[in-house]
C-alpha positions in Angstrom: -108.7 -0.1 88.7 -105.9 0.3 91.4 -106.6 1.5 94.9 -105.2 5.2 95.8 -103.3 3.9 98.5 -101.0 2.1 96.7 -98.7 4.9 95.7 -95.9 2.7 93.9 -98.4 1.7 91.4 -97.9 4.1 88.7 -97.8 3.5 85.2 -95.0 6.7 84.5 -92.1 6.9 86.6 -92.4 10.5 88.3 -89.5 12.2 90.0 -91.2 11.8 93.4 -90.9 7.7 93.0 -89.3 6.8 96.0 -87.4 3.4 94.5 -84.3 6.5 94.8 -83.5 8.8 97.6 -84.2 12.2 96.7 -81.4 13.5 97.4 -79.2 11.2 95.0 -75.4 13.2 93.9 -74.9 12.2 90.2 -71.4 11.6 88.9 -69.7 9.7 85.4 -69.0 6.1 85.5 -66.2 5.0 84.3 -67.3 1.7 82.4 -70.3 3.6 80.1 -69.4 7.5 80.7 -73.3 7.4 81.8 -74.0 8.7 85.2 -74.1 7.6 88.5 -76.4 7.4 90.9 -76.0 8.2 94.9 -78.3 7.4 97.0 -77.7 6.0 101.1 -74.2 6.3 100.9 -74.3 3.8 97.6 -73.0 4.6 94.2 -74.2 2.8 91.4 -74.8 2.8 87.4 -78.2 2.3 86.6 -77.3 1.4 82.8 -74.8 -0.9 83.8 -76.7 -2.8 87.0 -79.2 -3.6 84.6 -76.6 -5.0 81.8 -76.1 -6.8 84.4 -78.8 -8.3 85.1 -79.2 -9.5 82.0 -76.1 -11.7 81.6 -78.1 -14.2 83.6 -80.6 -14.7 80.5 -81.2 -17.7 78.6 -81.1 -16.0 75.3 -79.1 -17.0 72.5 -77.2 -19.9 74.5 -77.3 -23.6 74.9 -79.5 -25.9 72.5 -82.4 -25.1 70.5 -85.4 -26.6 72.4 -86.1 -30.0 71.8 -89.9 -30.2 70.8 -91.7 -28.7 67.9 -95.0 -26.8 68.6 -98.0 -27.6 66.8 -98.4 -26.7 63.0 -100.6 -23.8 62.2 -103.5 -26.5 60.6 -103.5 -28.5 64.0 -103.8 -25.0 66.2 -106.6 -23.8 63.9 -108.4 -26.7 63.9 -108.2 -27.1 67.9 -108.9 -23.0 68.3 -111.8 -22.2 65.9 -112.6 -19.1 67.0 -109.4 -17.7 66.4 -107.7 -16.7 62.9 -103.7 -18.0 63.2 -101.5 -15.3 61.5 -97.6 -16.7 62.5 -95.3 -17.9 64.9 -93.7 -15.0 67.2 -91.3 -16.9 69.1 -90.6 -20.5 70.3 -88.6 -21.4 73.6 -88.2 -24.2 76.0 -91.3 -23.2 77.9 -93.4 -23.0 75.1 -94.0 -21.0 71.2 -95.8 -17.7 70.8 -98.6 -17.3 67.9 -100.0 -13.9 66.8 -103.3 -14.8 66.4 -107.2 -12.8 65.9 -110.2 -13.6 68.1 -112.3 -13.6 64.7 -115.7 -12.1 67.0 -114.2 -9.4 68.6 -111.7 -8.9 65.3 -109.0 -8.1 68.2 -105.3 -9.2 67.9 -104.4 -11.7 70.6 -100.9 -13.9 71.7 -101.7 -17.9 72.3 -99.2 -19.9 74.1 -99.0 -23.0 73.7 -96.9 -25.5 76.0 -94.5 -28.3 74.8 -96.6 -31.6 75.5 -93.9 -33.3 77.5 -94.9 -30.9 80.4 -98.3 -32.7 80.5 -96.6 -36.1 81.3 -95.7 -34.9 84.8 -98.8 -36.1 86.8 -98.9 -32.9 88.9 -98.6 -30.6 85.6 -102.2 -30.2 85.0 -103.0 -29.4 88.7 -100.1 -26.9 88.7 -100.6 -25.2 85.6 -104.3 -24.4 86.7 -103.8 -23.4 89.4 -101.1 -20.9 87.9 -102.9 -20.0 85.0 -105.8 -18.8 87.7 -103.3 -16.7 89.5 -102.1 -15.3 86.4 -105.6 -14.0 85.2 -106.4 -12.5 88.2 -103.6 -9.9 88.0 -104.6 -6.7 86.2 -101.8 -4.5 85.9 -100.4 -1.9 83.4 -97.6 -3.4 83.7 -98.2 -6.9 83.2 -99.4 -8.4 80.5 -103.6 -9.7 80.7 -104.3 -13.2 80.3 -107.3 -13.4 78.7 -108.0 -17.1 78.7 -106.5 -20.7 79.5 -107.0 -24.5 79.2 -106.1 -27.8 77.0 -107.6 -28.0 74.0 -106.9 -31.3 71.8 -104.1 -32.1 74.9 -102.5 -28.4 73.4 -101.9 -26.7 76.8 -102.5 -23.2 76.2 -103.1 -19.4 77.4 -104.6 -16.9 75.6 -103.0 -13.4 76.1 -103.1 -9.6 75.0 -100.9 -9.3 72.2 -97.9 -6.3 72.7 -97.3 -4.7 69.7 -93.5 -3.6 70.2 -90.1 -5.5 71.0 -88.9 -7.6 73.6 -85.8 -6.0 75.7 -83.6 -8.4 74.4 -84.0 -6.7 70.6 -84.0 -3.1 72.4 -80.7 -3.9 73.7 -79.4 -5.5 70.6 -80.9 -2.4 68.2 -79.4 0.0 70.8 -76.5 -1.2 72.7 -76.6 -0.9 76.8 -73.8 1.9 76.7 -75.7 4.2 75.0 -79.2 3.7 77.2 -79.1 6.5 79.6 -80.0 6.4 83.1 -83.0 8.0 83.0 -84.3 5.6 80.4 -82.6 2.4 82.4 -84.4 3.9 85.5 -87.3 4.2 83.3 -87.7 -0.1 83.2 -86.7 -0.7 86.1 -89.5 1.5 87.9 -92.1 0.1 85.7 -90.8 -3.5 86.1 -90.9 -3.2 90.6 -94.2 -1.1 89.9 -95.1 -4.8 88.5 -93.1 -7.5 90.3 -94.5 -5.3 93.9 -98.1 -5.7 92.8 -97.7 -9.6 91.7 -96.0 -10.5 95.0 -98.5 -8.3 96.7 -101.1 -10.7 95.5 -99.0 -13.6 96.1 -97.6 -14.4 92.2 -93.5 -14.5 92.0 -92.1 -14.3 88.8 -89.6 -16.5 88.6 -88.1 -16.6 84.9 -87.4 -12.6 84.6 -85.2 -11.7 81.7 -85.1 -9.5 78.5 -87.4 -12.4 76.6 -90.2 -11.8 79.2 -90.0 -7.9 79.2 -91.5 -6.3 76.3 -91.4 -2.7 75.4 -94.3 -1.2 73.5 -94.4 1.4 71.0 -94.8 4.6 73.6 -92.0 3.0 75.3 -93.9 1.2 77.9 -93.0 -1.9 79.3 -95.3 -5.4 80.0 -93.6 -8.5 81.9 -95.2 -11.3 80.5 
């Protein structure tokens, strides 16, 4: 639970939100024909600040990452209470498995990270000490961390499991242009209704991109 007084935790993104002046002039911009947003003397495009944003990302370019993650034998024989259905996603930070905590017959998402990391002496102290942090926070907004550790030297956290589609594949199933503000303002409330809280208790995020957004099937989005 959340305390009252913390009004910018909210899981919807109601017209009193204040992340906006209420008193914001709406006109056309000229790059998307969607509309734009005045507020303090500013005029922006909500749809195109946040295509923005996401020309940063890591997606798609450069190499493919250097390591392999574990077969599905090796992680089932290091994790035997879980049931390892398939490989989600692999990156340069680690590989994604949809897996099923066999006693509670609940869908899960294990992480595992690329051995190399462990050869950095302080990468044990570090990722513990993260992992901790991470599994404190309990936010609609953010995705739970059920458990962590290092099983069989596999480095690993065990998450909830979002049934839906990274932003990334949003944007690629339905281009940026046609995302309206309202929808664009939509994820961004949701995703400073996440970031506040996680600096609020002392956590920054520091690889945000469409990869680490995803977007549920009611349209609601989890930073993981």
């Amino acid at each position: 639970s959340f305390p009252a007084e913390r009004t910018y935790k909210r899981q919807s993104f109601p017209a009193e939100r204040t992340y906006w002046n209420q008193s914001m002039t709406t006109t056309t911009c000229s790059t998307c024909n969607g509309e734009l947003l005045t507020s303090n003397g500013q005029t922006f495009c909500p749809a195109c600040l946040l295509q923005q944003g996401m020309k940063s990302s890591t997606y798609g370019g450069g190499s493919k990452p250097a390591w392999k993650p574990p077969e599905m034998e090796q992680l089932a024989a290091a994790f035997p209470q879980l049931e390892i259905e398939q490989l989600l996603g692999i990156g340069g930070m680690g590989a994604v498995f949809r897996v099923r905590q066999k006693e509670l017959d609940r869908v899960a998402a294990l992480k595992v990270l690329p051995s190399e990391m462990a050869v950095d002496a302080g990468f044990t102290e570090r990722f513990l000490r993260e992992a901790r942090l991470l599994a404190s926070l309990s936010h609609p907004h953010i995705v739970t961390v059920y458990e962590f550790g290092q099983r069989n030297g596999i480095y690993f956290l065990l998450m909830e499991f979002v049934d839906g589609v990274t932003l990334r594949q949003a944007l690629r199933a339905e281009p940026i242009r046609k995302l309206d503000s309202k929808e664009a303002l939509a994820i961004v409330g949701q995703l400073c209704d996440a970031l506040q809280f996680a600096h609020d208790e002392g956590v920054i995020h520091r690889d945000i991109k469409p990869e680490n957004i995803l977007i549920d099937k009611r349209g609601r989005v989890k930073i993981a």
